[in-house]
Rosetta silent file (secondary structure, phi, psi, omega in degrees, C-alpha in Angstrom):
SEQUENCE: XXXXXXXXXXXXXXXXXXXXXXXXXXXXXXXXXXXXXXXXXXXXXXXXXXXXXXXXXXXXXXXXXXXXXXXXXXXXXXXXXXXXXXXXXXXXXXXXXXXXXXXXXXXXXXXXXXXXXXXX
SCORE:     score description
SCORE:     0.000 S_00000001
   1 L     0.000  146.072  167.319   23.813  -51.000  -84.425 S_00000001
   2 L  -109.278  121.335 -163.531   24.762  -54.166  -82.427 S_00000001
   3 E  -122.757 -164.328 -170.181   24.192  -54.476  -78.969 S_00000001
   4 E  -140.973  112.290 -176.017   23.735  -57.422  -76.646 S_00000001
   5 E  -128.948  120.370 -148.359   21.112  -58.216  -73.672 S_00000001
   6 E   -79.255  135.035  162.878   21.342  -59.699  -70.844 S_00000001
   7 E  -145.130  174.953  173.377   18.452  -61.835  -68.407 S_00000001
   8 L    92.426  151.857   -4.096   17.625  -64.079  -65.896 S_00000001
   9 L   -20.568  157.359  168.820   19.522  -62.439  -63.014 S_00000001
  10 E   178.986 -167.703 -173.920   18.037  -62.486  -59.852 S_00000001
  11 E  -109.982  109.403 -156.844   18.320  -62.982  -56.110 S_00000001
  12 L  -126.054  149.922  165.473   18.272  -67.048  -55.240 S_00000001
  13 L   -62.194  151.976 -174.892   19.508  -68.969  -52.011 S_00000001
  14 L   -50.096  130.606 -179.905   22.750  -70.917  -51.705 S_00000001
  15 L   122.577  -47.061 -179.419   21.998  -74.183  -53.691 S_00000001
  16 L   -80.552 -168.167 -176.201   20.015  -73.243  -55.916 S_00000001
  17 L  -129.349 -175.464  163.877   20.135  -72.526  -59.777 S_00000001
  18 E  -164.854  152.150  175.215   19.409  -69.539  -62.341 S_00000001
  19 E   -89.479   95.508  178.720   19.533  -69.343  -66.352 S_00000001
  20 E  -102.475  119.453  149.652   21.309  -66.280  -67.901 S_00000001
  21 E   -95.143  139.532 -168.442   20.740  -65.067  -71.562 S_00000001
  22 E  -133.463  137.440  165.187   22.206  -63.068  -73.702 S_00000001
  23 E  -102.643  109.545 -172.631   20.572  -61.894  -77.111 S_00000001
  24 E  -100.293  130.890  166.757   22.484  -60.167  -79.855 S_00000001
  25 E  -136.223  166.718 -161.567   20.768  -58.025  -82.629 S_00000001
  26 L   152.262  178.501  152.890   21.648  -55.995  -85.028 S_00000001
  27 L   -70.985   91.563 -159.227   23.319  -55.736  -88.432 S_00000001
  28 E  -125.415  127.754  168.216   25.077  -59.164  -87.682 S_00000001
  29 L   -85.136  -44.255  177.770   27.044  -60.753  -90.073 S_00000001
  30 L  -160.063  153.438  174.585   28.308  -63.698  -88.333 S_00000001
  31 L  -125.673  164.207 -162.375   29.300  -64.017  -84.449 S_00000001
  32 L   -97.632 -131.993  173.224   32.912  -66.052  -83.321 S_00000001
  33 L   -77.001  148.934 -146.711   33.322  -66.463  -79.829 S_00000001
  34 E  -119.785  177.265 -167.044   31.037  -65.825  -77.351 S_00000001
  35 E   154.565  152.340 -179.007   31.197  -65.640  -73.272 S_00000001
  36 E  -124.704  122.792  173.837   30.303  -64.640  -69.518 S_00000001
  37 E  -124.349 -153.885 -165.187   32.134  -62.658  -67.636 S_00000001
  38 E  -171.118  132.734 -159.884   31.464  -61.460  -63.867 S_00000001
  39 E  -134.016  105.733  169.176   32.389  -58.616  -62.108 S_00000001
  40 L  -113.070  134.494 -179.317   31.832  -58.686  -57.846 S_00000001
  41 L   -31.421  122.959 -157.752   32.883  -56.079  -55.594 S_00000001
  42 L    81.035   -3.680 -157.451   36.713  -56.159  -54.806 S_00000001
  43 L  -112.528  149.432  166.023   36.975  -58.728  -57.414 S_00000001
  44 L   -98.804  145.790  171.905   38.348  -57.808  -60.895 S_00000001
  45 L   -71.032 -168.456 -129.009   36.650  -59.276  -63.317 S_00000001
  46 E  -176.406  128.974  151.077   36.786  -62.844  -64.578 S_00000001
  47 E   -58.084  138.246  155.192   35.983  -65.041  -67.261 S_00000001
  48 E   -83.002  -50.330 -178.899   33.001  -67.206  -66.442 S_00000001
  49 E  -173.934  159.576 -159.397   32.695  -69.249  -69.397 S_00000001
  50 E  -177.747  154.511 -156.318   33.437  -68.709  -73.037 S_00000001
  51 E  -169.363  107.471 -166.106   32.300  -70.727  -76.491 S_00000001
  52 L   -70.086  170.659  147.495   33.929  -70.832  -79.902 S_00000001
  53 L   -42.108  -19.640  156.645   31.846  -70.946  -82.757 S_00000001
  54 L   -90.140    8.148  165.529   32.454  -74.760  -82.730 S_00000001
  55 L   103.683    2.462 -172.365   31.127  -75.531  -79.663 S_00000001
  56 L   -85.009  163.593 -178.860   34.490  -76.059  -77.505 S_00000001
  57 E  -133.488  172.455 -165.601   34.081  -74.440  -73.952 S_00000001
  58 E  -157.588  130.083  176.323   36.331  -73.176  -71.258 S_00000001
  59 L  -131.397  163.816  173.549   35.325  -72.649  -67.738 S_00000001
  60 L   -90.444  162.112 -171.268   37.866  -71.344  -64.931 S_00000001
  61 L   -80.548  -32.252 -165.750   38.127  -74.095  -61.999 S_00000001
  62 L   -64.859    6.705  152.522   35.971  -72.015  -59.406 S_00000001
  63 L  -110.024  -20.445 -156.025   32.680  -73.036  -61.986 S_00000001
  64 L   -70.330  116.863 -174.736   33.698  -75.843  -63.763 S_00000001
  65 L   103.594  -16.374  161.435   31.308  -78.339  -63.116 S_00000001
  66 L   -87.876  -26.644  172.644   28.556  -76.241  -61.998 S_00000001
  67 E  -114.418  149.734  169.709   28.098  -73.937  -64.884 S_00000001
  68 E  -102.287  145.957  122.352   27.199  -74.445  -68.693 S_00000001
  69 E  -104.371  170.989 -174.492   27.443  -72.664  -71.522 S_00000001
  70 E  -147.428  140.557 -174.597   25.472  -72.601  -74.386 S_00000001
  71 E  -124.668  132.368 -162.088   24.947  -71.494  -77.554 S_00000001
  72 E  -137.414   96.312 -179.021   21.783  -71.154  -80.238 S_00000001
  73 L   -70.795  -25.541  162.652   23.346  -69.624  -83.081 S_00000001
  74 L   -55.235  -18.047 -151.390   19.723  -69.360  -85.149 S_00000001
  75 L  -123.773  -13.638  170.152   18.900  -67.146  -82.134 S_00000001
  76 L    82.137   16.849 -156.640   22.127  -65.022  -81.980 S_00000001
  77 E  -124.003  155.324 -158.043   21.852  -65.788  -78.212 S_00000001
  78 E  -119.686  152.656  173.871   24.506  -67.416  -75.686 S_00000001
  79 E  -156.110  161.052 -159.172   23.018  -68.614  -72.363 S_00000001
  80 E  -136.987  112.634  170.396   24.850  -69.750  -69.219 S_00000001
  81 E   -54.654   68.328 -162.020   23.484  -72.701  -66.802 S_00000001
  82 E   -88.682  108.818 -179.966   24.463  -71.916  -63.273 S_00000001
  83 L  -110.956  143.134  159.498   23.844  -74.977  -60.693 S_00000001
  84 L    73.931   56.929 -178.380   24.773  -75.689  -57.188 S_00000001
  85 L   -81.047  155.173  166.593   25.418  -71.550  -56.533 S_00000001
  86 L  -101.771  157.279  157.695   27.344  -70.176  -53.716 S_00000001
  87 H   -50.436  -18.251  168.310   27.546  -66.636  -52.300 S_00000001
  88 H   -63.147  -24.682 -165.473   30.818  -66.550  -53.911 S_00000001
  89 H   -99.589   17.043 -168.284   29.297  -66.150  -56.971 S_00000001
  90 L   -65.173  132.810 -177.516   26.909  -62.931  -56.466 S_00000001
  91 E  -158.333  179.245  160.637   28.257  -60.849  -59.013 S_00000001
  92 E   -99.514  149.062 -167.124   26.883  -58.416  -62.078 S_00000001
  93 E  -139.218  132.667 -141.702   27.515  -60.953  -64.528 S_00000001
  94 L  -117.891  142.057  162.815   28.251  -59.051  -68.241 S_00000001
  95 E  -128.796  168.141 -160.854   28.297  -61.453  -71.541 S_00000001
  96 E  -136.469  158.884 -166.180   30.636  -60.789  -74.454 S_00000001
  97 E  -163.617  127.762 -168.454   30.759  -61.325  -78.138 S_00000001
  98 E   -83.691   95.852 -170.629   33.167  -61.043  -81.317 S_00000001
  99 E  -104.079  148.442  107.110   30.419  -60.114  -84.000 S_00000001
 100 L   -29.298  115.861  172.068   31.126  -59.102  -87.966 S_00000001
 101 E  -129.225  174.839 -166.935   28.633  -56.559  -88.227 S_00000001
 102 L  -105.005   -9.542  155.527   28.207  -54.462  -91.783 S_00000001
 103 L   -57.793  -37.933 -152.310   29.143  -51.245  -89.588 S_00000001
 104 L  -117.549  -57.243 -174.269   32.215  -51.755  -87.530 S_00000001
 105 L   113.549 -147.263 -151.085   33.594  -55.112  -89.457 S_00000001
 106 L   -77.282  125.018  175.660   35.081  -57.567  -86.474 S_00000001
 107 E  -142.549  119.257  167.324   34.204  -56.286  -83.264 S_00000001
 108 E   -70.001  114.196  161.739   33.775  -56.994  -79.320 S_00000001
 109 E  -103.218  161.538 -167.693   30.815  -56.326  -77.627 S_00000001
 110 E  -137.969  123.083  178.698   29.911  -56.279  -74.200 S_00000001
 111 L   -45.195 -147.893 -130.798   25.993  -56.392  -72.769 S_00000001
 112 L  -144.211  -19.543 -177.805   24.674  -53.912  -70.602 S_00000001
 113 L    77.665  157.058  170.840   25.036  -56.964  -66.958 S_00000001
 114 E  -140.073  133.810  179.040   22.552  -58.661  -65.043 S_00000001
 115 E   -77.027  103.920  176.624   22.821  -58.600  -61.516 S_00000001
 116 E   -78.827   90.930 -179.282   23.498  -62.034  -59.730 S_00000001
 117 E  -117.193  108.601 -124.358   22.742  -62.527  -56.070 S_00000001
 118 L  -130.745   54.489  142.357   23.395  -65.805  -54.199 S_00000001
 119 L     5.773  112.441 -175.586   22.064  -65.593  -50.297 S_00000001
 120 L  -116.331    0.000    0.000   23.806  -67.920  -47.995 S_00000001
């Protein structure tokens, strides 16, 4: 089976940065696009960041320029730079992923979240 797992969450002060990763294993054939999404209380969730298989990226304006993503396709794993955070962004923050797998065929998965807390 394929599932996807999330780290680096934590609790950090306004300012500061954190690293999130996400690893996918499994029977994986090939994975497309890739992504962070973020889910905070009252808030619906929200794209974060997202990454084709060819490297173009897409951020929403309330990251774009503070967050990266990234991808290491040898490593199945997607990881997301977060710089200069605000208390806006304390969230659970979930990542997502279209994998070929030899069970399901073309599929979305979604990780399991890491909790994101940004102290002001």
């Amino acid at each position: 089976q394929v599932q996807l797992v999330e780290s680096g969450g934590g609790l950090v002060q306004a300012g500061e940065s954190l690293r999130l990763s996400c690893a996918a294993s499994g029977s994986i054939v090939s994975i497309n696009d890739m992504g962070w999404y973020r889910s905070a209380p009252g808030n619906q969730r929200e794209l974060v960041a997202r990454i084709t298989s060819g490297g173009s990226t897409d951020y929403p304006d309330s990251v774009k320029g503070r967050f990266t993503i990234s991808r290491d396709n040898a490593k199945n794993t997607v990881y997301l730079q977060m710089n200069s955070l605000k208390p806006e962004d304390t969230a659970v923050y979930y990542c997502n992923a279209q994998i070929l797998s030899l069970s399901r065929g073309w599929a979305y998965y979604w990780g399991q979240g890491t909790q994101v807390t940004v102290s002001s």
